[in-house]
N, C-alpha and C positions, 0 to 999 in steps of 0.2 A: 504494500500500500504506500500511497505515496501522498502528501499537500503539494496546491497544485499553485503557483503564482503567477504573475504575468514574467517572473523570469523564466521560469522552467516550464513555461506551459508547451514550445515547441517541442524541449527535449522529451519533458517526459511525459506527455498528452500525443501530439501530433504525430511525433516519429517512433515515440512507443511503440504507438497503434499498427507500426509498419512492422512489426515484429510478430503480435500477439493481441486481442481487441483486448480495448482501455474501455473500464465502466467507471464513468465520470458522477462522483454524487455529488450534487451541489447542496449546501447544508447551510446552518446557521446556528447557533448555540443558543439561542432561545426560544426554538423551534420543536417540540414536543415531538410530533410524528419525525423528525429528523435522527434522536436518539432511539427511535424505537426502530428504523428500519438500520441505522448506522450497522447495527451487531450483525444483524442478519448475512448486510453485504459481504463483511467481514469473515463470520462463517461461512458466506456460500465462496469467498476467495480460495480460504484451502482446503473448500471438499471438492472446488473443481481443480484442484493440483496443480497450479500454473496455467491454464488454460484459458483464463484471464488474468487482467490486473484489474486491484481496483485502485482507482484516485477519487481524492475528496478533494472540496473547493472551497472554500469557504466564502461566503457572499457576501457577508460583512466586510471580509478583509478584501476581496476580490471583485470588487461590482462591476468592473470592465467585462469580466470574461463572462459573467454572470448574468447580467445582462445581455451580452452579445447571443448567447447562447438560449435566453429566454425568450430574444424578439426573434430569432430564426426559426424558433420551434412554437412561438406563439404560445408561452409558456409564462402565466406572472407567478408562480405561486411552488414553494417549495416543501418538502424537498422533490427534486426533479433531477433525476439522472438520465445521463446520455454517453450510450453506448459510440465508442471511435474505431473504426477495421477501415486498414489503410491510409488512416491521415484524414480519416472525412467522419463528419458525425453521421451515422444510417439509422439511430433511432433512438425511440426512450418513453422512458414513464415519468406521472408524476403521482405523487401520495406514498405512504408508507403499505407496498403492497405486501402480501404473504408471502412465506416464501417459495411458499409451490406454485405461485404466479409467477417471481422473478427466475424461479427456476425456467420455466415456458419459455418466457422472452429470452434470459440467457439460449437455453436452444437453441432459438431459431438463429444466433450470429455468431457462437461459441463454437469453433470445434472438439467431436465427442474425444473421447478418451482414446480410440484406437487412430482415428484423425491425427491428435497432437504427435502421439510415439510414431506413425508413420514418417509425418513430419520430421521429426527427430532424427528416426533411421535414416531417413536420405539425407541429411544433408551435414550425417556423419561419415554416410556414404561419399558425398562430395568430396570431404576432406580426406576419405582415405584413398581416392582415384587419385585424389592429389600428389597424394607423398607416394604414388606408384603401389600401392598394399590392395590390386584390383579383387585377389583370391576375397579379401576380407570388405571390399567396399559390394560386392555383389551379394554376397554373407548379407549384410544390412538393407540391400534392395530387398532382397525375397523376403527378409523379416518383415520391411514395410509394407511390402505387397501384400502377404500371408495376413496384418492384421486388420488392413483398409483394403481390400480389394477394389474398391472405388475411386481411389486416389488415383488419377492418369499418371500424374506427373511421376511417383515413384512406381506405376509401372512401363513410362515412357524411357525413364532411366535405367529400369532393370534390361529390359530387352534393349537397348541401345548399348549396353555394355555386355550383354550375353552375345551381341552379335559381333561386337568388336574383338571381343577373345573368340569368335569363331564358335561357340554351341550356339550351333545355329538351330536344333532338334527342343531345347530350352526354352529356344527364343521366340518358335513358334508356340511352343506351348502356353508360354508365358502371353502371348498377342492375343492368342483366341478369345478369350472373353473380351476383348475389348474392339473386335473385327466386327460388329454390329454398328461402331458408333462412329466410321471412318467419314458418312459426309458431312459430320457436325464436328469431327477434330480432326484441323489440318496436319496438327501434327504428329497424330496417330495413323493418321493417312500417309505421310508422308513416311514412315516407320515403316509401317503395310509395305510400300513401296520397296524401299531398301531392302528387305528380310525378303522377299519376294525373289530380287535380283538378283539378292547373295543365295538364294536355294537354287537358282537357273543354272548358277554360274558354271558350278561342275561338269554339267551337259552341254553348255553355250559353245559355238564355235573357237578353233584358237583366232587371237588378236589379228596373226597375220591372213588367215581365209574372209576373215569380215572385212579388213582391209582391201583388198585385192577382187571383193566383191563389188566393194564402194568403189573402188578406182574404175571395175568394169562397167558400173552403169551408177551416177550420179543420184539418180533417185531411188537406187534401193534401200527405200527407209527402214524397212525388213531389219536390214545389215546394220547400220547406222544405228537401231534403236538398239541392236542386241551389244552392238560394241559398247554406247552408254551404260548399257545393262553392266555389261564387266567392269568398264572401271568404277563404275556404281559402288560395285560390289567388293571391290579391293582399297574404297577406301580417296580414291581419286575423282571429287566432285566436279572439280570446275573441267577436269577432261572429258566427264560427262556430260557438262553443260554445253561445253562448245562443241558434241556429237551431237546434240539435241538441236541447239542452236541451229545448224545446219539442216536439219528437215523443216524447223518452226519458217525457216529463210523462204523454204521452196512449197511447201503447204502448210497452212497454218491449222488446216483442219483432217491434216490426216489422221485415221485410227480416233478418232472422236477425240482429236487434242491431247493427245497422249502423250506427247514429246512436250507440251506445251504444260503440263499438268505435270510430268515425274521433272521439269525443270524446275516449276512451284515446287517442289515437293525436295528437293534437292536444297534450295535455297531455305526453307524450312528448317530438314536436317540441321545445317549450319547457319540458321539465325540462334543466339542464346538466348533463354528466356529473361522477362524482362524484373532482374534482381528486387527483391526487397531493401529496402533504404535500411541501412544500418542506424543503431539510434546515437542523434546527434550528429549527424551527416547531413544536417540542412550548412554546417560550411558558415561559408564569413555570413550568408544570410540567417543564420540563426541569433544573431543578435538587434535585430527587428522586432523580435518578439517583445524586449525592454519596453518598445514605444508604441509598435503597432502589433494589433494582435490578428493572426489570419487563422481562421477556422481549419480551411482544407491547406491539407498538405502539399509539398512537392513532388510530383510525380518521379519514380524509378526511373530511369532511363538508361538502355545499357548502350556504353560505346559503339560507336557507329564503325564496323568492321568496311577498309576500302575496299576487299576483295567481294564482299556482300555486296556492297552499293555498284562494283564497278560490272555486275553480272543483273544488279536488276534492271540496270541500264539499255547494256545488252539485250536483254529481254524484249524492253518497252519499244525499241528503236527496230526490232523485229516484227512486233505486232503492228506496231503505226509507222 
């Protein structure tokens, strides 16, 4: 738990919330229902283990933030908390509710308990792909997969790393649940795609017969698509991009956009998702907060990779 003031309200309100949601109580000490829901909060912090944070405000001491918070939510009357996920307020109550009500609402923005420790797993798993320890950062995927099955992202990373160590037998098995939901996630589509290539590849033509096919006749996209396919599959994106590039040149609608679609989907591959703000990474602009107070936070935004921008380019400059 934490008091919340217009110093620290960026750090530990706005970019908190980019970590883990912040339940904001705004309170006042001679507020009767404010000590009566206070404990509750308090208890319901460590029975849900970390899964939220809670902060308090004080309104008395705080009328800037208090106020800013009570005309955006059309709220005069306290105590009134407001839940923060991602740097933005997305809801709240007022009155000293029960606690099998606050439990509800937590619910609906909290993630559960198998949620958080997926969480966890993967992005211990980050750290150990890092330091090279792949045996043990995969160890940690399938634990996150095994306890959130729902969770794409740790199982976008499991199979993204089963494929890259080559069990490829894994890596299918590990996709299947999630082959239902390919035209509502680009990036599971884009996986589909990969895992796809890398099972062809052992049966695919060698390099130099696709080759020598292509030199024979220009338009055999046949050839051209199966050559992207392999260096797809070993790992060599943009060598695939510029085999694809070259059919998207001469038909843009061949095979229903095929070449056009596994180059999206390639660029995908190799865009990074877009980071969590670390807390207190709002930078020299965190000392704004002193004077001006802004509700929504700064959005994540990951470095802009040249090789990324200089192939979506390529792309655009092919279609138009």
């Amino acid at each position: 738990m934490s008091d919340i003031t217009i110093q620290n309200f960026e750090t530990e309100l706005i970019q908190a919330s980019m970590q883990q949601p912040v339940l904001l109580d705004i309170w006042a000490p001679w507020c009767q229902p404010c000590r009566t829901l206070g404990p509750i909060l308090e208890k319901l912090e460590t029975a849900y283990g970390g899964r939220f944070k809670l902060a308090k405000l004080n309104s008395d001491e705080q009328p800037e933030i208090a106020g800013q918070l009570s005309q955006a939510f059309g709220v005069r009357s306290i105590p009134f908390c407001v839940l923060f996920a991602q740097g933005q307020p997305v809801d709240g109550f007022v009155g000293a509710l029960p606690e099998a009500q606050i439990r509800e609402f937590l619910d609906r923005h909290v993630p559960s308990a198998a949620e958080a420790e997926a969480e966890a797993e993967t992005a211990e798993a980050e750290a150990l792909e890092a330091e090279g320890d792949v045996h043990a950062a995969l160890a940690k995927l399938q634990q996150a997969v095994a306890v959130d099955p729902a969770n794409d992202t740790a199982r976008f990373d499991y199979v993204k790393l089963l494929i890259e160590t080559g069990n490829l037998p894994m890596a299918r098995q590990a996709f299947e649940p999630v082959a239902g939901k390919l035209q509502f996630e680009p990036r599971l589509a884009a996986l589909g795609l990969w895992l796809a290539a890398c099972e062809k590849a052992p049966t695919a033509r060698p390099p130099q017969a696709l080759a020598a096919a292509i030199e024979a006749n220009r338009r055999d996209f046949d050839a051209r698509y199966e050559l992207a396919q392999l260096q797809m599959a070993v790992g060599r994106f943009t060598d695939a991009m510029d085999a694809l590039l070259e059919i998207i040149m001469r038909d843009k609608a061949w095979n229903d956009e095929l070449a056009r679609k596994t180059y999206v989907a390639i660029l995908e591959l190799m865009t990074k998702p877009v980071p969590k703000a670390a807390p207190g990474a709002a930078g020299a602009d965190a000392g704004k907060a002193k004077g001006t107070l802004e509700l929504t936070g700064k959005a994540a935004v990951p470095p802009s990779d040249p090789v990324i921008d200089q192939y979506r380019r390529k792309l655009s400059m092919a279609l138009f």
